[in-house]
C-alpha positions in Angstrom: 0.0 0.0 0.0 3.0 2.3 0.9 4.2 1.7 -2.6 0.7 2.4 -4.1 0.1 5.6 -2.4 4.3 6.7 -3.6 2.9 6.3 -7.1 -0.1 7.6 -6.5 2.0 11.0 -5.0 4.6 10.8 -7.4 2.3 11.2 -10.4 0.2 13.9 -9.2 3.2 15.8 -8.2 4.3 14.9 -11.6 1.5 16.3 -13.4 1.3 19.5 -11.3 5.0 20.2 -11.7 4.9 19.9 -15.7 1.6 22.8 -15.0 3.6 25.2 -13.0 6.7 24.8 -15.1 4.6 25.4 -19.0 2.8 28.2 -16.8 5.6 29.6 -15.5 7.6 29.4 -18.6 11.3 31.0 -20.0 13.3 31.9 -17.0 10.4 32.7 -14.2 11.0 31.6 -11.3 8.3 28.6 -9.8 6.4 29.6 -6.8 6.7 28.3 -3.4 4.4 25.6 -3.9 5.8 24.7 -7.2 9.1 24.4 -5.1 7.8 22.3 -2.7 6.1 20.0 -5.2 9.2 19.6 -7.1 10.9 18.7 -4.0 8.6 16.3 -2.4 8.5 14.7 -6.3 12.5 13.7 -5.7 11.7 12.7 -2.3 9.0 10.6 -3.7 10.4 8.9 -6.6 13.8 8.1 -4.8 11.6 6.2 -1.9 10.3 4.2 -5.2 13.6 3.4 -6.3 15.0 2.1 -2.5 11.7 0.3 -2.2 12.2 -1.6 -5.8 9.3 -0.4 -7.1 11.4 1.6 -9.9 13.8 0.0 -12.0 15.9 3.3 -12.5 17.5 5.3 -10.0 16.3 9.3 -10.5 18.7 11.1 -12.7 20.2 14.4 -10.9 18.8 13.3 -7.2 20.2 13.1 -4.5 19.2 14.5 -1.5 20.5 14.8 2.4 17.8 14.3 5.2 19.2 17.7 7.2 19.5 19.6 4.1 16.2 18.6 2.8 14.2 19.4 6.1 15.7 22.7 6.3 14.6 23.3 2.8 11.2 22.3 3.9 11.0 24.7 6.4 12.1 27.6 4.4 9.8 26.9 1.8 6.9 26.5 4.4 8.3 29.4 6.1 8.0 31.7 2.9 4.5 29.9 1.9 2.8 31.0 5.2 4.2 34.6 5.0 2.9 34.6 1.0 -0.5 33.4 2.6 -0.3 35.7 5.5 -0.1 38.9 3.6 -3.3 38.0 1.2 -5.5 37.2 4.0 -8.2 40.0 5.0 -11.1 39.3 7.0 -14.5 39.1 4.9 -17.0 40.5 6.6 -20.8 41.1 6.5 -20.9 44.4 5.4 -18.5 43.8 2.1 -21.6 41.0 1.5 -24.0 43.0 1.6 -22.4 45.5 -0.4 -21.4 42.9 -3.5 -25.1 41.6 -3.1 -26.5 45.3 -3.5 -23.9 46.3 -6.4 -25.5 42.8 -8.5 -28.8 44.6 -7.7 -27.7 47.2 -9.1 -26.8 46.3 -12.3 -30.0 44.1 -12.7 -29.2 40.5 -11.6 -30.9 38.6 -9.1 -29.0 37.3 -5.9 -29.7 34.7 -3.4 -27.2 34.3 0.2 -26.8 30.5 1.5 -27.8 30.3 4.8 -25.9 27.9 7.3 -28.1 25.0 6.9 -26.9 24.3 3.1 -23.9 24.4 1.0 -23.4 27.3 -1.8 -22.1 24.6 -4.1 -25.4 22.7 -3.6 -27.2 25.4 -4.5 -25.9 26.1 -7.2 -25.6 22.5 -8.6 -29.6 22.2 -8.1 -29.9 25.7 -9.9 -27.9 23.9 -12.8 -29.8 20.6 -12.3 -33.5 22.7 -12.2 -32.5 23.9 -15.5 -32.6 27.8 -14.2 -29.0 28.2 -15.0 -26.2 26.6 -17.7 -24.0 25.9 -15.7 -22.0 26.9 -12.1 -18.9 29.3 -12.0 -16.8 27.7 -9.5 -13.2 26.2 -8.8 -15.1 24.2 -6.3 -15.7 20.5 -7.4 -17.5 20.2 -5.2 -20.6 21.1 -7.5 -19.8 18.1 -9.4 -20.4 16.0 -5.8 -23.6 18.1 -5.1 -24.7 16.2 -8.7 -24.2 20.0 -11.0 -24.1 18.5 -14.7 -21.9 21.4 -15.7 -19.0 23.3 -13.9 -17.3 26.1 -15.5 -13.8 27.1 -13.9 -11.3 30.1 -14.6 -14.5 32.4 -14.9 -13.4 34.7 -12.6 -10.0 34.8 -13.1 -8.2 36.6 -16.3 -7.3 34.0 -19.1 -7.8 33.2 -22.5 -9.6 29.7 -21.6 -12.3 28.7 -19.5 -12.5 25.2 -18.8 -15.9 23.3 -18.7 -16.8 19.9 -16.9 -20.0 18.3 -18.1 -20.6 15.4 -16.0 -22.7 13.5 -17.8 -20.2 12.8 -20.0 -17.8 12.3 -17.6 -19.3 9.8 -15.2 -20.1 8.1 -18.4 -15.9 7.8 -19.4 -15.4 7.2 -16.0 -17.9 3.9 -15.8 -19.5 5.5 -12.6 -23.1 6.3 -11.3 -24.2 9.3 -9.4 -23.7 7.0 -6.1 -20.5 5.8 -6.5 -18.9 9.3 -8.4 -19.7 10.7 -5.2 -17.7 8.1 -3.2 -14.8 8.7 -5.3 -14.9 12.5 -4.1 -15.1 11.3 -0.7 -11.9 8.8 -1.3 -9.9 11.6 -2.4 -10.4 14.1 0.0 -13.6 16.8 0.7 -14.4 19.3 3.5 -16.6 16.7 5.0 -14.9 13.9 5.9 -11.1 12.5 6.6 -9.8 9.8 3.6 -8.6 6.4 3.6 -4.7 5.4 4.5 -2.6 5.5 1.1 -5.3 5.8 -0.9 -4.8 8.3 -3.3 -6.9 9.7 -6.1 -5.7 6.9 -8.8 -6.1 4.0 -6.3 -9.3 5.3 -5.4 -11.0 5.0 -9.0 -9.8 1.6 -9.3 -10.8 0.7 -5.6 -14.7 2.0 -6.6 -14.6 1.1 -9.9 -13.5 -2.5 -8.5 -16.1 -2.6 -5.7 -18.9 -0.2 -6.1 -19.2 1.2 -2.7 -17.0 2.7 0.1 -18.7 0.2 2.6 -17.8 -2.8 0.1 -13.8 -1.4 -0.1 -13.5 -1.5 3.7 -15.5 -5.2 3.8 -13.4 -6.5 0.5 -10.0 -5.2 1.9 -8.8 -5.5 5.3 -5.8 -3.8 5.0 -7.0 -0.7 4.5 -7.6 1.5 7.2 -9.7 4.8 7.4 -8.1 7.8 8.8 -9.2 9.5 12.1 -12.4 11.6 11.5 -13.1 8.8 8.2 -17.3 9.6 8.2 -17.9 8.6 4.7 -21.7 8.4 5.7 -22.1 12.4 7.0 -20.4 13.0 3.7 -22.3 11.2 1.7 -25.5 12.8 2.8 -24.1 16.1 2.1 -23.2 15.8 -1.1 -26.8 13.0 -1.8 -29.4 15.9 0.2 -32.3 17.0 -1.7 -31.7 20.7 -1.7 -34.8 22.8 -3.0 -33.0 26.0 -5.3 -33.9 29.4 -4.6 -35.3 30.2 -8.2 -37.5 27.8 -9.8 -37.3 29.2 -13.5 -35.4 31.0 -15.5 -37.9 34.2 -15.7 -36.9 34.9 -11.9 -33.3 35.3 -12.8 -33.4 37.0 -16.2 -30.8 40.0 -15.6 -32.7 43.5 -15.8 -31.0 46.6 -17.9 -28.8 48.1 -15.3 -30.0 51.3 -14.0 -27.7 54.2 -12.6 -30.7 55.6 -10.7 -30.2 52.5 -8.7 -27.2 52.5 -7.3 -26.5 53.0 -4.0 -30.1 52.6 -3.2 -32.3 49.8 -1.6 -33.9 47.9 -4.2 -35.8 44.8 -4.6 -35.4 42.8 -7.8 -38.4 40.8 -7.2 -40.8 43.3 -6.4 -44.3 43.2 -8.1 -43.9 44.9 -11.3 -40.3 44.7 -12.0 -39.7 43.4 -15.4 -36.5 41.0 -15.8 -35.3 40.4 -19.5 -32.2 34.8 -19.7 -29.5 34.5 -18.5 -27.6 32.5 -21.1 
């Protein structure tokens, strides 16, 4: 399993690495986290090597425990400050204020309370057919069961990418049930993961087995981590959650006004004409 879950880490790190470096691109230098990556990738594929599990010994690597942790702890070190100096407090008044500036410029708005997830919201909105599709970098939605998930819609780029999953669970060989399972094996805000089980072992564990419950009864050797509530998850993502709009007609965006800035306006008031949102 310790050689499975190596694998597992060595080709994600892989993956991301080849990103940051075609992002990055010339002579920029990597972030911290692209660092980091790169370095846990050596650590990774040398553990491979001394465990047999690679027939070639990594070109170029060679690494000393001390040297390495300190390494780690600079990189760490600089990653928190990066982090540190982005974080402000949101508060309810910069809501408010984003929620009457939409107003404003004619389209509707709807705040999650605590007892349900934005994401599920959202994914019913996409699933009701009131709206194409959800502009997230969440997948989350995809768990909630939203059939399409746009991401990069916020940020500035010259692509968007968009996830129907339909088509995926179809290329996957998964149902709604068991895709969700998968995004509980690899790691959600609702409950801890399985013991060197990473995100490639976990497709072939639930494509093998169906179930989480079947995994654990089909293969004693793996052992959930502390906090593992697959169940509490599941009925997350599985809840019926009722969507705030119903049609389309309620959130048609209106011709933004300038009258109406800055000044308390409901968008659903009787009379107020909406013209879809597409």
């Amino acid at each position: 399993m310790a050689v499975a879950w190596l694998a597992d880490n060595a080709a994600r790190l892989a993956s991301s690495s080849t990103a940051c470096v075609a992002k990055a691109g010339g002579n920029r230098r990597l972030t911290v986290d692209a660092r980091i990556n790169a370095l846990e990738l050596a650590i990774s594929r040398i553990l491979l090597f001394r465990l047999g599990a690679a027939t070639e010994e990594p070109d170029g690597v060679a690494l000393d425990a001390r040297c390495t942790l300190q390494t780690l702890e600079q990189l760490s070190s600089e990653r928190l400050a990066t982090l540190s100096r982005r974080v402000e407090s949101l508060t309810p008044a910069h809501i408010d204020d984003c929620r009457r500036l939409l107003d404003s410029l004619g389209f509707a708005t709807h705040t999650a309370d605590g007892h349900v997830e934005s994401e599920a919201l959202c994914a019913a909105l996409v699933r009701q057919g009131v709206a194409d599709a959800a502009c997230s970098e969440d997948l989350d939605v995809l768990a909630f069961g939203g059939q399409r998930l746009l991401r990069g819609f916020y940020t500035p780029a010259d692509e968007m990418m968009l996830i129907d999953a339909d088509i995926a669970l179809a290329e996957l060989g998964l149902t709604r049930e068991s895709f969700v399972d998968l995004c509980i094996l690899c790691g959600t805000d609702f409950s801890a993961t399985l013991e060197k089980v990473g995100p490639i072992t976990a497709l072939k564990l639930i494509r093998q087995f169906g179930s989480i419950e079947r995994v654990l009864e089909n293969d004693p050797a793996i052992r959930p981590r502390d906090g593992f509530q697959f169940q509490v998850a599941r009925d997350v993502f599985l809840q019926d959650v009722r969507p705030p709009f119903t049609d389309r007609a309620q959130v048609v965006p209106r011709p933004a006004s300038s009258r109406l800035a800055g000044q308390p306006f409901d968008p659903f008031a009787p009379g107020v004409q909406h013209p879809v949102l597409q």
